[in-house]
C-alpha positions in Angstrom: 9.5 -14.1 -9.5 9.9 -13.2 -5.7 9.4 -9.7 -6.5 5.8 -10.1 -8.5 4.6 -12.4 -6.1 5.3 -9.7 -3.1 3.1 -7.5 -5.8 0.4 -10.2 -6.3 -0.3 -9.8 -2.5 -1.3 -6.7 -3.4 1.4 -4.9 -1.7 2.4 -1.8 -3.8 6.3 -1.3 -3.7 8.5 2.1 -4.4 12.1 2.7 -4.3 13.7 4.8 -1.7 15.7 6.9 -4.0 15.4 8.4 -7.4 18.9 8.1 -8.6 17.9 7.7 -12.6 19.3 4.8 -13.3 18.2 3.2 -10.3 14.4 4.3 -10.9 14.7 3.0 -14.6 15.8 -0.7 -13.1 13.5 -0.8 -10.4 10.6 0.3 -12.8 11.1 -2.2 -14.9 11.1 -5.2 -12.2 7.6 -3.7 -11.6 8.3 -0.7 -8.7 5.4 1.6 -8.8 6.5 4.5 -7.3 9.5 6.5 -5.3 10.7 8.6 -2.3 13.4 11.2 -1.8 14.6 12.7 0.9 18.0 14.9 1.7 20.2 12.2 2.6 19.4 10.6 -1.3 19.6 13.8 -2.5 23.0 14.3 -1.3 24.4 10.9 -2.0 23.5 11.5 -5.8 25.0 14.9 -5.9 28.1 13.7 -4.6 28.4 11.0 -7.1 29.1 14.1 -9.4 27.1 13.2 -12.1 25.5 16.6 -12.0 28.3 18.2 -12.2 27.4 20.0 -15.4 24.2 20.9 -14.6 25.4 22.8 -10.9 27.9 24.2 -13.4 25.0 25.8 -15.8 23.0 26.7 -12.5 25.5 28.7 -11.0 26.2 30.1 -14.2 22.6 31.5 -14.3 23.5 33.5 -11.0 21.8 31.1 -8.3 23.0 30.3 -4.7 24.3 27.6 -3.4 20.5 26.7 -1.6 18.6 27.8 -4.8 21.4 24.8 -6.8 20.2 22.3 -4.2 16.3 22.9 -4.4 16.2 23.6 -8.4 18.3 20.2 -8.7 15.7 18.0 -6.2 13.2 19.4 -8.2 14.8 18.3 -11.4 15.5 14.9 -10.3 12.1 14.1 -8.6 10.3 15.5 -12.0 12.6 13.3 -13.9 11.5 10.4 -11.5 7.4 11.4 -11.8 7.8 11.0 -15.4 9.0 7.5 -15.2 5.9 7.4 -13.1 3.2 9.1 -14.8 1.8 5.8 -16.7 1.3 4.3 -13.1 -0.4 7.6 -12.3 -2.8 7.6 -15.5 -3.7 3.8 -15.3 -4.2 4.1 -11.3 -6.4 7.4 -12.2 -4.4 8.6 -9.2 -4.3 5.6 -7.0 -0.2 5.2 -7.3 2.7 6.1 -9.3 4.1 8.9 -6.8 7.2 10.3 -6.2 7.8 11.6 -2.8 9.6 15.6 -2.4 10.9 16.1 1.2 10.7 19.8 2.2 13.1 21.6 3.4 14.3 19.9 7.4 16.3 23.0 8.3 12.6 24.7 8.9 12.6 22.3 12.2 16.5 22.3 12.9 18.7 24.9 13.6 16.6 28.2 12.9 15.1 30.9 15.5 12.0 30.4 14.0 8.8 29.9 16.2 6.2 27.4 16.0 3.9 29.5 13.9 6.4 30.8 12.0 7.5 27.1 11.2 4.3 25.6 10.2 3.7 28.7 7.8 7.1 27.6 6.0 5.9 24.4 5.8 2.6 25.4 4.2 4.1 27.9 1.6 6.6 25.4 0.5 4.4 22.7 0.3 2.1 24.5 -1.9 5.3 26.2 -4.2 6.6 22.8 -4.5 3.3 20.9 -5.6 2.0 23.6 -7.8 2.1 21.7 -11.3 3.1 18.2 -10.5 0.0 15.7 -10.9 2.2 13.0 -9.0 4.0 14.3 -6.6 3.9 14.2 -2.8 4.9 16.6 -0.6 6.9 15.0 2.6 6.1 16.6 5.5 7.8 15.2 9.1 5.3 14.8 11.8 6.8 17.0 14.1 4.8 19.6 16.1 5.1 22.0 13.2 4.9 19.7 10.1 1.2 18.4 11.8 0.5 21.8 12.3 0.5 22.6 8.8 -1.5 19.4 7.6 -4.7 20.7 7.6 -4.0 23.7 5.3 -1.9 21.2 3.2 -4.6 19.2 2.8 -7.0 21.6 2.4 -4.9 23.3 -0.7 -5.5 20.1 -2.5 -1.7 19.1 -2.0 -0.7 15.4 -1.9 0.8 14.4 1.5 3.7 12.3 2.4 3.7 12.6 6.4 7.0 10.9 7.3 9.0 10.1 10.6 6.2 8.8 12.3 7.2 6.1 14.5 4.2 5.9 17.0 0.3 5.6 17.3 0.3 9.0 18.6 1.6 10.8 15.6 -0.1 8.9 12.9 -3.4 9.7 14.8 -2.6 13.4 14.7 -1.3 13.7 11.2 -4.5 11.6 10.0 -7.2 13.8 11.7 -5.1 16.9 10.7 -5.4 15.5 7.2 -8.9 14.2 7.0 -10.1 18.1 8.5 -8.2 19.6 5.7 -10.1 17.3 3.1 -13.4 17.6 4.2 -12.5 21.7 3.5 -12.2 21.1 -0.2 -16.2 19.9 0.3 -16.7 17.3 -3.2 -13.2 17.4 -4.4 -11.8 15.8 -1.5 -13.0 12.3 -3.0 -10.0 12.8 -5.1 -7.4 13.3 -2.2 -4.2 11.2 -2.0 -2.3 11.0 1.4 0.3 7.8 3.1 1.6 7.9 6.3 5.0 6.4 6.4 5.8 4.8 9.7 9.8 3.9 10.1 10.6 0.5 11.2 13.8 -0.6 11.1 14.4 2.7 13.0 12.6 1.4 15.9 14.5 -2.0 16.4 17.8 -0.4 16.4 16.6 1.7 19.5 15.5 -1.0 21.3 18.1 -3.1 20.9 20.6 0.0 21.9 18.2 1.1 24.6 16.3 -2.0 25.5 18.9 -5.2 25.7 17.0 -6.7 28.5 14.1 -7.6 26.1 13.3 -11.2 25.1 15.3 -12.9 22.0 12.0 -13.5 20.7 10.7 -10.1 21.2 14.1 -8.1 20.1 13.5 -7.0 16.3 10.1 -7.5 16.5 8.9 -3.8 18.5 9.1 -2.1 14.8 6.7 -4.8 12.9 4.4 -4.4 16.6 4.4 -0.8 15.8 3.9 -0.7 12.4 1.3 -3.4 12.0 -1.1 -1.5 15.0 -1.0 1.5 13.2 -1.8 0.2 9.7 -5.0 -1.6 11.4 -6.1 1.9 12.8 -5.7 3.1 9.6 -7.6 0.5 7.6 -10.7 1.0 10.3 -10.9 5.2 10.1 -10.8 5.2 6.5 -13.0 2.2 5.8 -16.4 4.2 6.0 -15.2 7.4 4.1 -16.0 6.2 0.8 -12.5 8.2 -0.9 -12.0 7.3 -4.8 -8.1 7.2 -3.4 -6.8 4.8 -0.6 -5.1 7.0 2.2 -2.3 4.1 2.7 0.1 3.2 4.9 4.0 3.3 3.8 6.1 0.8 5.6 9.4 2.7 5.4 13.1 2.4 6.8 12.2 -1.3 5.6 16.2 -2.3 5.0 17.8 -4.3 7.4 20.4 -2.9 10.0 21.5 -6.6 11.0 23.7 -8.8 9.1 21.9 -11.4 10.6 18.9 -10.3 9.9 17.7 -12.0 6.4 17.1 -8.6 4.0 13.7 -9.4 3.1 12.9 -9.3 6.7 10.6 -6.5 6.9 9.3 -7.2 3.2 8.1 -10.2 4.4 6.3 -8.8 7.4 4.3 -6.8 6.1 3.3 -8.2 2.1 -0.6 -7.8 1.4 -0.3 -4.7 3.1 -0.4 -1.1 1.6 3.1 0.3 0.1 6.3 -1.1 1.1 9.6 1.5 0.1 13.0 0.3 -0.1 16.2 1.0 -0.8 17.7 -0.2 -3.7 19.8 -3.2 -1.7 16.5 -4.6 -0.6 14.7 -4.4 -3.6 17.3 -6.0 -5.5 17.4 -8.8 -3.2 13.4 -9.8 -3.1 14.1 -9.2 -7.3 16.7 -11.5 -7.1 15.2 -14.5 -4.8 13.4 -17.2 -5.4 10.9 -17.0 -2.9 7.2 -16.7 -3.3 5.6 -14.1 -0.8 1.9 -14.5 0.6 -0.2 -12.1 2.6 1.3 -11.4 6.0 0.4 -7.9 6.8 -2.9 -9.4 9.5 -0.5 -11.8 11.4 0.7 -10.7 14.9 3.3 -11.7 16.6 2.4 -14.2 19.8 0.9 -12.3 22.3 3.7 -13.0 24.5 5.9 -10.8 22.2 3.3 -8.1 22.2 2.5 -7.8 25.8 6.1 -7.5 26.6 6.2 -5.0 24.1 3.5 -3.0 25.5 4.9 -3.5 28.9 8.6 -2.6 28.5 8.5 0.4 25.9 8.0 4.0 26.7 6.1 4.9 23.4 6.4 8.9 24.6 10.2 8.2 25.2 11.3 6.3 21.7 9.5 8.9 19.9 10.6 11.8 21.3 14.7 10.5 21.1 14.0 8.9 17.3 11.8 12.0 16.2 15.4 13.8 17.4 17.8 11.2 16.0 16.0 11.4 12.2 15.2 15.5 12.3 19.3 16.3 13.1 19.8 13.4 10.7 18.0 15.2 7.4 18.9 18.5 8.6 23.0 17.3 8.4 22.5 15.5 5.6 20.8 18.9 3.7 23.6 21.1 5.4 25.9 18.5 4.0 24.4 19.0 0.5 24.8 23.0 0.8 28.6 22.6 1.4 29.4 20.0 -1.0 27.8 22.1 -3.8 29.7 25.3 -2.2 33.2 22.9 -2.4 32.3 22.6 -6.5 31.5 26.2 -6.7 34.9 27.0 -5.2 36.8 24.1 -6.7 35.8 24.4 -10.1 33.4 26.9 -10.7 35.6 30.4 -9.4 34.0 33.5 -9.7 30.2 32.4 -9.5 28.1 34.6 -7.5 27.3 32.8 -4.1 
């Protein structure tokens, strides 16, 4: 009940995950649509589910990186064909499934700026090729906007992700919309959502800000978040697209005990896509609560002048744009050496 009505807003929801048996549950309480990234990745891997399958991969003479990609890609195309009847009866509009490309390219290689946004390009266009509904995740970092445009312009679907300010979404957006208008007619058909991290936000402030108000604490992510999907609903407004370019409210479970786990849900229902993990979405499944359109109200002013007049916006990106690069870019390395610890452990003698 609680979960249909948070649909009948007209709020698409997606899992944050595509562990299969998750995506089959969620799919069937109505979930739309999913989102990977390393850390998921890693977590399922380490389940050791896949054992078998790393088993017939190193077999076939691959390394430990080439096990890691060829099993995301495995996983997310299991995950778009779940998917693919959202796709068809949208004509385009939803049923996506989110690949994150690869976040060593902005963490812990020589490689310069150019040389970095190239990456990005070539491996957002290898791992699109073929795959109706699939988006490529691409951070908003200096070189993940930098390669936008030609993203865009390729025809490739784009997740931009980390972005936890104005700023960002206002130069992954134009990036985009320059790429589409490239593609001259076909870019009526273009898909792109920018997913702007909340829950992310309120644990800095509270670690970084305590001297803000009880009523404002918690509240700086739904500020953020709300601003930016209100720019977003203005510049597209007027460019008559077949697709909506939509917002994703991500990093949408709670970090707070006390914080009820519907929280951000609730925040932002009528609004665009809302992904969760699995915790969350099991929650608004399982309560009895009926959700209406919240996504236009605002805090009380109060809230959002002391918002705008305690927070360096240049300062929390810059330390969470840091905090959530080293965090994928562990959470891949982490995948590398779990699946080198199977190749030693079980699988001797296997080419590395």
């Amino acid at each position: 009940m609680s979960l249909a009505s948070l649909i009948a807003t007209g709020t698409k929801v997606w899992l944050d995950g595509i562990e299969p048996d998750e995506v089959a549950r969620n799919h069937a309480w109505g979930i739309t649509g999913a989102t990977s990234n390393p850390t998921i990745i890693s977590k399922i891997i380490g389940h050791g589910h896949f054992d078998g399958r790393i088993s017939v991969l190193i077999e076939r003479g691959l390394t430990d990186e080439q096990v890691a990609w060829e099993l995301n890609d495995e996983l997310v195309t299991m995950s778009e064909h779940k998917f693919l009847p959202v796709w068809e009866h949208t004509k385009g509009n939803d049923g996506y499934v989110s690949f994150e490309l690869d976040p060593l390219i902005d963490v812990g290689t020589n490689l310069s700026h150019s040389e970095r946004v190239s990456r990005y390009i070539e491996l957002g266009q290898t791992w699109s090729a073929g795959h109706v509904n699939r988006m490529i995740k691409v951070p908003a970092t200096p070189a993940g906007i930098g390669a936008l445009e030609a993203l865009a312009a390729a025809g490739v679907h784009i997740n931009v992700t980390l972005i936890f300010t104005e700023r960002q979404y206002e130069l992954a957006r134009d990036a985009i919309w320059r790429g589409t208008q490239r593609r001259n007619s076909d870019h009526y058909y273009f898909k792109s959502v920018y997913s702007v991290f909340v829950s992310r936000i309120d644990v800095y402030t509270e670690n970084h800000f305590p001297e803000l108000s009880s009523t404002t604490q918690g509240m700086v992510g739904i500020v953020h978040a709300k601003r930016i999907w209100r720019k977003n609903q203005e510049f597209w407004r007027d460019k008559n697209l077949r697709l909506q370019q939509e917002i994703v409210f991500a990093s949408t479970g709670v970090k707070n005990s006390y914080d009820p786990p519907d929280k951000y849900v609730q925040a932002f229902a009528g609004g665009d896509i809302i992904t969760s993990p699995p915790a969350t979405n099991e929650a608004v499944y399982e309560s009895p609560k009926v959700y209406n359109r919240r996504i236009d109200d605002m805090p009380p002013l109060s809230v959002i002048e002391e918002v705008d007049r305690k927070i360096n916006k240049a300062q929390m990106e810059s330390r969470l744009m840091a905090e959530g690069t080293k965090k994928f870019a562990e959470s891949q390395l982490s995948l590398l050496k779990l699946i080198a610890q199977k190749r030693a452990s079980a699988f001797a003698g296997a080419p590395r």
